[in-house]
Every structure is written in C-alpha cells, then in structure tokens.
N, C-alpha and C positions, 0 to 999 in steps of 0.2 A: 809628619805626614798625616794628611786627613783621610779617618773613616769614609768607606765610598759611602755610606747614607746618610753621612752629615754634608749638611750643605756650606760651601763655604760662603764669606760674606760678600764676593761675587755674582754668587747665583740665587743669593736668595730676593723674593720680588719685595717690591714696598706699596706701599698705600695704592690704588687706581687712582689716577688725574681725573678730574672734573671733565678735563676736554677732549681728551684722547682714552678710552676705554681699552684700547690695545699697547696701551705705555708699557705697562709689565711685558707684554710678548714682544715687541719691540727691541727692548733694553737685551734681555734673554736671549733672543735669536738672532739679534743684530741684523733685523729687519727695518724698513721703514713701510707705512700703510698708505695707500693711494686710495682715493676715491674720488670720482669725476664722475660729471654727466655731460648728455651731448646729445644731441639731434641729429637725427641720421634719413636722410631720403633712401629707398628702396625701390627700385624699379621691378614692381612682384615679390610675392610671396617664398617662392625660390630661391630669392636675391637676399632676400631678408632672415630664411632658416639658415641657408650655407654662412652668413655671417656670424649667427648665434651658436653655431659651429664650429667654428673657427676660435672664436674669444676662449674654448676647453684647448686647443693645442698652438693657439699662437705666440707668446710669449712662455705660457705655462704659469701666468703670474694673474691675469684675471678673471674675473664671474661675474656674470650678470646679477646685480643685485634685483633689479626692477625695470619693470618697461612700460609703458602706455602711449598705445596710438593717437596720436594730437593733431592729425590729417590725411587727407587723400586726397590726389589731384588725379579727376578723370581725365582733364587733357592728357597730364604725361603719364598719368598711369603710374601713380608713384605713392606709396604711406609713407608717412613721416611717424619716425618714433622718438621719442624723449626717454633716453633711459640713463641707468646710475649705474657703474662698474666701480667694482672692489677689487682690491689685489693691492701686493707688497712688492718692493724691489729690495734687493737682497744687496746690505751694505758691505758686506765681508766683499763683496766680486770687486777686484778692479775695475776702473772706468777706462 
C-alpha cells in the first residue's frame, strides 16, 4: 500500500507541452479544454449583458475569456461582438 503523501506514478504530472499549457490538468482531472470564438449580433445592450450572464450558469463549464465590439448597425439596432470562451468538458461523464 502507498503512503497517502507519496504520489503514485499515476498522478504524478510530466514535463508542460509546447502546445497545450493545460496537458498536465488534463491528464489529472480527466478533463479536456475548449476554447472558441464567435460573433455574436445583439439586438441592445440588455440583450447583450443577460447573455454574458448566462455563459456563469449555462453549461457551468465556460468564461468569457475576452470581448471586443467590431460593430453597430443603426438600422437594426444591433452591436456585434467578437469574443473568445474558455471552458473544459469533463471526459469521466458518459456521452
């Protein structure tokens, strides 16, 4: 039997990947890491916070990494955002 504060050769991390920064947490929590961007129309300002509201209890799985306004159309009445989401899905879960 192993000592609880010896690690076994299971859980101990290895080197960081060049490509993936989150490989060790990964590997360890039997995680995988998402990040996307995307463009999103907004018909107001209202429209726009209840969504970045939403992203804390929708899934429970992403964050807004970043965001910037890249237009407005006075016809519709509408900002456009360009932004980047983080988050992991969790490979232990069935599909």
């Amino acid at each position: 039997m192993q000592p609880a504060n010896q690690p076994t050769a299971g859980n101990v991390a290895q080197p960081l990947s060049n490509t993936n920064p989150y490989l060790n947490a990964e590997k360890i929590l039997n995680i995988k890491t998402i990040k996307f961007a995307l463009k999103v129309d907004f018909h107001g300002y209202e429209a726009m916070k209840k969504f970045m509201q939403s992203l804390s209890t929708f899934p429970k799985i992403l964050t807004l990494d970043n965001f910037q306004v890249v237009g407005y159309s006075e016809k519709d009445k509408t900002l456009r955002l360009d932004m980047t989401l983080d988050g992991f899905y969790d490979m232990s879960k069935p599909k």
